[in-house]
N, C-alpha and C positions, 0 to 999 in steps of 0.2 A: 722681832716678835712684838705684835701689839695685842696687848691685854683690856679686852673689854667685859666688864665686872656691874653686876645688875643681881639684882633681887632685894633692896633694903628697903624698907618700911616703918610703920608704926605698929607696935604691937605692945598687946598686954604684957604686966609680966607676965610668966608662965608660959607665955605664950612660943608659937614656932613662928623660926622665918628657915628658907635656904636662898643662900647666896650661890651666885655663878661666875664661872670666871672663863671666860673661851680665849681662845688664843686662834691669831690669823696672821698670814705672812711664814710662818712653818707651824710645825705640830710641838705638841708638851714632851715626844717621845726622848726619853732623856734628861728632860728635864726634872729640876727638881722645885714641887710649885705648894710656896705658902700662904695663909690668909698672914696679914696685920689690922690694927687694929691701932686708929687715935680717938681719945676722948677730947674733950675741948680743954685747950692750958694744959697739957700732957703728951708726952714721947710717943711715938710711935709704937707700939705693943705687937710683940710677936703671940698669934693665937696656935696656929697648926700650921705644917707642912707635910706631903709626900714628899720623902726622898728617891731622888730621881728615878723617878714615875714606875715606884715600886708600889702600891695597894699594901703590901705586906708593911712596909715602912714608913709608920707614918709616928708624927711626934705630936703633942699637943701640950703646951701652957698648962699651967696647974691649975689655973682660975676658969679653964673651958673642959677640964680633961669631965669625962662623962657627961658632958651637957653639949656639947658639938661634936661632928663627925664630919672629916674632910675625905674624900671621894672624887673619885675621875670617872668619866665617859669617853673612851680611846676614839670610836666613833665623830663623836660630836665636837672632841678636842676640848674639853672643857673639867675642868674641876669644881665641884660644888662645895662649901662648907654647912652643911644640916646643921641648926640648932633651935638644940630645945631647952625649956624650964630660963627661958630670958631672964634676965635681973636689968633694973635700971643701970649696975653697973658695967651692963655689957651696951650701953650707948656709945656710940662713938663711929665713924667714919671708917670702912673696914676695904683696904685695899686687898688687891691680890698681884703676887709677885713671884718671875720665875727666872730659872737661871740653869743652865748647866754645867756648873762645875765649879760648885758647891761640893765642901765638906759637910760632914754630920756636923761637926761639931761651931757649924757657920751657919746653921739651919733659922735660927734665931737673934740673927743679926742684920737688919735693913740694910746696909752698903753694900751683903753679898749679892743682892738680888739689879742683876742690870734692867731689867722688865718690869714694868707696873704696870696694872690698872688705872683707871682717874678715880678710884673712892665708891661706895655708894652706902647712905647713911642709915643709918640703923638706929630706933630711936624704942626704949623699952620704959612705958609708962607705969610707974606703980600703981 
């Protein structure tokens, strides 16, 4: 599976972006696909995931949970991450990553995920 991952910009705080994430070479069907998240000089940061590409099941971070919304288009093969009400502290480089066979409770662990995106950077100006 290759994850090609687009939508990052410059924004206000407060401000909205949505992120994308398509997958080519097979489909997300199964899969289970999360956004992460690096700030500069910091770990890798678990934001959201669908678990295995249920809409009904999805997890999010406590530092995104009501200010982002992750989403899939079965169609298009693609997962989005919506967010709103930005803060400077949501800068950071924001990968997307998926995998099929995943646990719940591995959902926010970066090694379970064999598939990434290359990044696309997210920059939130006060």
């Amino acid at each position: 599976v290759q994850l090609q991952a687009c939508g990052g910009g410059l924004v206000q705080a407060g401000g909205s972006l949505r992120l994308s994430c398509t997958a080519s070479g097979r489909t997300f069907s199964g899969h289970s696909v999360a956004w992460f998240r690096q700030a500069p000089g910091k770990e890798r940061e678990f934001a959201a995931a669908i678990f295995r590409w249920n809409p009904s099941n999805t997890v999010y971070a406590d530092s995104v949970k009501g200010r982002f919304t992750i989403s899939k288009d079965n169609i298009k093969n693609t997962v989005y991450l919506q967010m709103n009400s930005l803060k400077p502290d949501d800068t950071a480089v924001y990968y997307c990553a998926a995998g099929s066979r995943l646990i719940y409770s591995s959902l926010g662990i970066p090694s379970s995920y064999p598939y990434w995106g290359q990044g696309t950077l997210v920059t939130v100006s006060s």
